[in-house]
KEZA-610889 format. One record per residue (C-alpha): residue in three letters; x, y, z; residue number from 1. Coordinates in steps of 0.5 Angstrom, whole numbers, plus 2048, in hexadecimal, padded with zeros to 3 digits. Example, Ala and Ser with C-alpha at 12.3 -4.5 7.8 and 13.67 -1.06 7.14 Angstrom:
<rs>
<r residuo="ALA" u="819" v="7F7" w="810" num="1"/>
<r residuo="SER" u="81B" v="7FE" w="80E" num="2"/>
</rs>
This chain:
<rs>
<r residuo="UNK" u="8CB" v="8DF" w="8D0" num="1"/>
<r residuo="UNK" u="8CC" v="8E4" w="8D4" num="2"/>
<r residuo="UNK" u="8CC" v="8E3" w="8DB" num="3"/>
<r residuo="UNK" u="8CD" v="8E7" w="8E3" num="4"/>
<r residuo="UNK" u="8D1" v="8E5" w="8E8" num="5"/>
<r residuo="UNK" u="8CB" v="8E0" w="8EC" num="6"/>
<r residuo="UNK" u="8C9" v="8DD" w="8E5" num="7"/>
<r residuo="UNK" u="8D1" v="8DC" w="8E2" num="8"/>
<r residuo="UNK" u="8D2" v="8D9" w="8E9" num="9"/>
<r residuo="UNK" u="8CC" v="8D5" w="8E9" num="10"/>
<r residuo="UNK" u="8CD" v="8D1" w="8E1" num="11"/>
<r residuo="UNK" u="8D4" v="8D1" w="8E3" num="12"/>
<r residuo="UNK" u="8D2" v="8CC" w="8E9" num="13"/>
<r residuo="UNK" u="8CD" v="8C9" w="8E5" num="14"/>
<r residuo="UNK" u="8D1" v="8C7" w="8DF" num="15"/>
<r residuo="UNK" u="8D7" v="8C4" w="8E5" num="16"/>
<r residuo="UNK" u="8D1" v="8BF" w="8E8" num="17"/>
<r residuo="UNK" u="8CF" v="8BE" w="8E0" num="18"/>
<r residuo="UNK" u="8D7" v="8BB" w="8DF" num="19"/>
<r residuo="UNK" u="8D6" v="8B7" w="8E6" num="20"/>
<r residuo="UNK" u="8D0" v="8B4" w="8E4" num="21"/>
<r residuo="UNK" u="8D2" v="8B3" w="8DC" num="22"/>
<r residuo="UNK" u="8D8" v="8AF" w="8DF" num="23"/>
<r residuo="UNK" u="8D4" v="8AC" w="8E3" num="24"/>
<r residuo="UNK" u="8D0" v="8A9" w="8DE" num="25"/>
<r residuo="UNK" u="8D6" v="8A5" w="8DB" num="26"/>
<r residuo="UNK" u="8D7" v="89E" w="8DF" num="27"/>
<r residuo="UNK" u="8D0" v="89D" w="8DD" num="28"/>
<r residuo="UNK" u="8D2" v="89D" w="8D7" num="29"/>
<r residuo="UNK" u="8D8" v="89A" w="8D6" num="30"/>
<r residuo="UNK" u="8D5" v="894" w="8DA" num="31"/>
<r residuo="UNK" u="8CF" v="893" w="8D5" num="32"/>
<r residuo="UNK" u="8D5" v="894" w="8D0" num="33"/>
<r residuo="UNK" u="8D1" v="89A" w="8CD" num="34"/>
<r residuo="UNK" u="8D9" v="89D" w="8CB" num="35"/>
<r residuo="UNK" u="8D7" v="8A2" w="8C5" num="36"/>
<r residuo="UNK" u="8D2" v="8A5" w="8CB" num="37"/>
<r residuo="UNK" u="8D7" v="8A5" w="8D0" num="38"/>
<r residuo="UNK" u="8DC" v="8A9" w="8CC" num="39"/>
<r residuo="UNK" u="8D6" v="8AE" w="8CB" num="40"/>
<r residuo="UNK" u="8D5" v="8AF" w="8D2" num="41"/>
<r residuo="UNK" u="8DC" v="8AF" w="8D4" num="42"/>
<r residuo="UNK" u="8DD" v="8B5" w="8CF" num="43"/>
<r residuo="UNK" u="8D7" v="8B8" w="8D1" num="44"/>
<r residuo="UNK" u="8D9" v="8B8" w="8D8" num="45"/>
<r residuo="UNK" u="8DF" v="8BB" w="8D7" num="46"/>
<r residuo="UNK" u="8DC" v="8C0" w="8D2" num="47"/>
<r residuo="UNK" u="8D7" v="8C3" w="8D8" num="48"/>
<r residuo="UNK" u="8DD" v="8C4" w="8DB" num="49"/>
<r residuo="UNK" u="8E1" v="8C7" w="8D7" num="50"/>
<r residuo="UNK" u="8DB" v="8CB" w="8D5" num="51"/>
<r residuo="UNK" u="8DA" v="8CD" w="8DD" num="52"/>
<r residuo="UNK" u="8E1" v="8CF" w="8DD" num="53"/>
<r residuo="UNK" u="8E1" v="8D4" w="8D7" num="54"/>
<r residuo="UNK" u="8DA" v="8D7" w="8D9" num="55"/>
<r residuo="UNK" u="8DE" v="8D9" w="8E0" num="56"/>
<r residuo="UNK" u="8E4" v="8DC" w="8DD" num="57"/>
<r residuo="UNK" u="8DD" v="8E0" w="8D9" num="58"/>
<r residuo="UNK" u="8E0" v="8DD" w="8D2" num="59"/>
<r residuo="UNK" u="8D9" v="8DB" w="8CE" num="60"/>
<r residuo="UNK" u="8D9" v="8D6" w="8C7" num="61"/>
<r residuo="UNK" u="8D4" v="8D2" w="8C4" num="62"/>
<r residuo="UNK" u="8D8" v="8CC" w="8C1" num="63"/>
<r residuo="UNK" u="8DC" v="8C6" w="8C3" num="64"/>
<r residuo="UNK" u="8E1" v="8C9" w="8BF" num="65"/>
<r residuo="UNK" u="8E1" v="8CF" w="8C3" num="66"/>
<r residuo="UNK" u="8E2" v="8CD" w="8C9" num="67"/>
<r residuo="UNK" u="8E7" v="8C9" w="8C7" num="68"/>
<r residuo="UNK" u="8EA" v="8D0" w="8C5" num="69"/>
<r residuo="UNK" u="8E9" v="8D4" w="8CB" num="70"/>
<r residuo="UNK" u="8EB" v="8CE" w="8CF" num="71"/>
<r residuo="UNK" u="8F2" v="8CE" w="8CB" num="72"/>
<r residuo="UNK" u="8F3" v="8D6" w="8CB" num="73"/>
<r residuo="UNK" u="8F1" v="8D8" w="8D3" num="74"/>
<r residuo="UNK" u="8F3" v="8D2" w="8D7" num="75"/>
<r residuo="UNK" u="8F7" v="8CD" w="8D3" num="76"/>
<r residuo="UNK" u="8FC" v="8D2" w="8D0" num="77"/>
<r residuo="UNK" u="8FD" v="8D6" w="8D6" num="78"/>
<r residuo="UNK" u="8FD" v="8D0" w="8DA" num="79"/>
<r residuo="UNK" u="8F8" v="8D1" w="8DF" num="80"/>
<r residuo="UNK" u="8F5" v="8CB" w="8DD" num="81"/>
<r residuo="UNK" u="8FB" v="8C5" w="8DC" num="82"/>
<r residuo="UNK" u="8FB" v="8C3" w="8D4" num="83"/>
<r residuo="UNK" u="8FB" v="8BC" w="8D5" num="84"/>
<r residuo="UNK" u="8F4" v="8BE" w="8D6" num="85"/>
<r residuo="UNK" u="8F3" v="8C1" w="8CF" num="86"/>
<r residuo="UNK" u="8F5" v="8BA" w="8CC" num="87"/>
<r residuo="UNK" u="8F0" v="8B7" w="8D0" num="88"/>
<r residuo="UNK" u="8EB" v="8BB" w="8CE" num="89"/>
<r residuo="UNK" u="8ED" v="8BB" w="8C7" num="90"/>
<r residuo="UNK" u="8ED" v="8B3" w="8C7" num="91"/>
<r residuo="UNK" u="8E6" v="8B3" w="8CA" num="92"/>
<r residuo="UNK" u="8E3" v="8B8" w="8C5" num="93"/>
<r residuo="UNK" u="8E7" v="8B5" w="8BF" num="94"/>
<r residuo="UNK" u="8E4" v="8AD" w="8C1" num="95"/>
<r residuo="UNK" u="8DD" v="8AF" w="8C3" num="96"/>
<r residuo="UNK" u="8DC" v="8B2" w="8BB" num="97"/>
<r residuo="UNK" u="8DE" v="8AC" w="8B9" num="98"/>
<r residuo="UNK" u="8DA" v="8A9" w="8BD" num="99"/>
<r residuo="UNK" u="8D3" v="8AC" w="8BB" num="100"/>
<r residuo="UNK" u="8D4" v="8AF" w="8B4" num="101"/>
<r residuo="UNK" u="8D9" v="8A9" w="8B1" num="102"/>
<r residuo="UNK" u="8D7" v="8A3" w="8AE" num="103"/>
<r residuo="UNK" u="8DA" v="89C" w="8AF" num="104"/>
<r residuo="UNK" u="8DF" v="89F" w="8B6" num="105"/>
<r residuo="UNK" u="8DE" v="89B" w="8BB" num="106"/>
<r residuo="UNK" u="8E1" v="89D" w="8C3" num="107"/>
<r residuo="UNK" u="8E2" v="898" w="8C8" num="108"/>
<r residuo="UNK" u="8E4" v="897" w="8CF" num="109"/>
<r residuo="UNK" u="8EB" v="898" w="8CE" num="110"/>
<r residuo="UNK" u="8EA" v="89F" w="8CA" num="111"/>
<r residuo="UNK" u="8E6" v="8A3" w="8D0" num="112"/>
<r residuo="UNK" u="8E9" v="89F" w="8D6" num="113"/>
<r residuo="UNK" u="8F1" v="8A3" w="8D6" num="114"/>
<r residuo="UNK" u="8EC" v="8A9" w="8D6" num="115"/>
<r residuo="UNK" u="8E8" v="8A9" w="8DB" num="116"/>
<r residuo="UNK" u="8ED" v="8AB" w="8E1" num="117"/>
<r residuo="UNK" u="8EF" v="8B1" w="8DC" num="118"/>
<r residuo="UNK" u="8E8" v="8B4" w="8DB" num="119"/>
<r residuo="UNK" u="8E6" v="8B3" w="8E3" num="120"/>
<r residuo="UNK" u="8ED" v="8B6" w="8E4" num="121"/>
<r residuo="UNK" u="8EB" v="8BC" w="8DF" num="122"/>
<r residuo="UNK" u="8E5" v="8BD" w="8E1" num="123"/>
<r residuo="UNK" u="8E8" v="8BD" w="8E9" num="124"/>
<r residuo="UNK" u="8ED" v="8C2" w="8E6" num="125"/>
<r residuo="UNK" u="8E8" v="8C6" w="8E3" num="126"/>
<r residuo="UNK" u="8E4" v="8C6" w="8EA" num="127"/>
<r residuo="UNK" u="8E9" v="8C8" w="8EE" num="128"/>
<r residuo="UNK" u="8EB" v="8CE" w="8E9" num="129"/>
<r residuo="UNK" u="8E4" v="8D1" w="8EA" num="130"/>
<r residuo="UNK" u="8E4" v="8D0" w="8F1" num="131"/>
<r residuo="UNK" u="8EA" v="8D4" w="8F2" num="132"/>
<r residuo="UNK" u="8E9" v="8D9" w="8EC" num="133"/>
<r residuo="UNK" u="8E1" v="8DB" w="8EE" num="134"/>
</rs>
C-alpha cells in the first residue's frame, strides 16, 4: 500500500479509532459470556493499533506474523515501545488462534480478564507514540 502524507495520516487515524472501538465491543461481550469473541475482539483492537503504528513509522506487511515481526525489530528491540507490551501482544495473538481455528479450547473470564488493562495500556501507549512521532 503505498500512500501519501494526508492518505498515511488519515489510515493511521482510522485504524486507532478501529482499536478504540473493537475494544469497546468487549464488556458486551464478556457480559454475555461470548469469551472466545472477546479474545477475538481484544486482539483485533490491539492488532489495528499495532497496525497504525507501524504504517506511521512507513513499515508495510500483509500478516499477523508480520506485524508481529516489524513490531518486535522497530519498536520493542530498540525500546520506543516497553517490551512488556510485545508479550501482551504476543499472548493475544497466540490465544485468539486458539481460539478460532482449534477444537475443543475453551476461554473463559479469568483467561481475558488480566489482559485487558495491558491491551488498553498498549493500544494508549501506541497512541501516545504516534501522536508525538506524526
Amino acid at each position: 500500500m503505498s500512500l501519501n502524507e494526508v492518505e498515511r495520516i488519515e489510515v493511521v487515524k482510522y485504524r486507532l479509532e478501529k482499536a478504540y472501538g473493537t475494544f469497546a465491543e468487549i464488556p458486551v461481550l464478556m457480559e454475555n459470556k461470548f469469551y472466545r469473541n472477546a479474545a477475538n475482539r481484544l486482539y483485533y483492537a490491539c492488532y489495528y493499533a499495532a497496525t497504525a503504528l507501524l504504517i506511521n513509522g512507513g513499515y508495510e506487511t500483509h500478516s499477523h506474523k508480520g506485524v508481529i515481526i516489524l513490531l518486535g525489530l522497530h519498536y520493542f528491540k530498540e525500546n520506543k515501545i516497553e517490551k512488556s507490551f510485545g508479550k501482551v501482544y504476543d499472548k493475544l495473538f497466540k490465544m485468539r488462534l486458539t481460539g478460532d481455528y482449534e477444537d475443543l479450547v475453551y476461554i473463559n473470564d479469568e483467561d481475558i480478564l488480566p489482559l485487558l488493562e495491558p491491551a488498553k495500556q498498549f493500544i494508549n501507549t501506541i497512541e501516545k507514540f504516534i501522536n508525538e512521532n506524526q
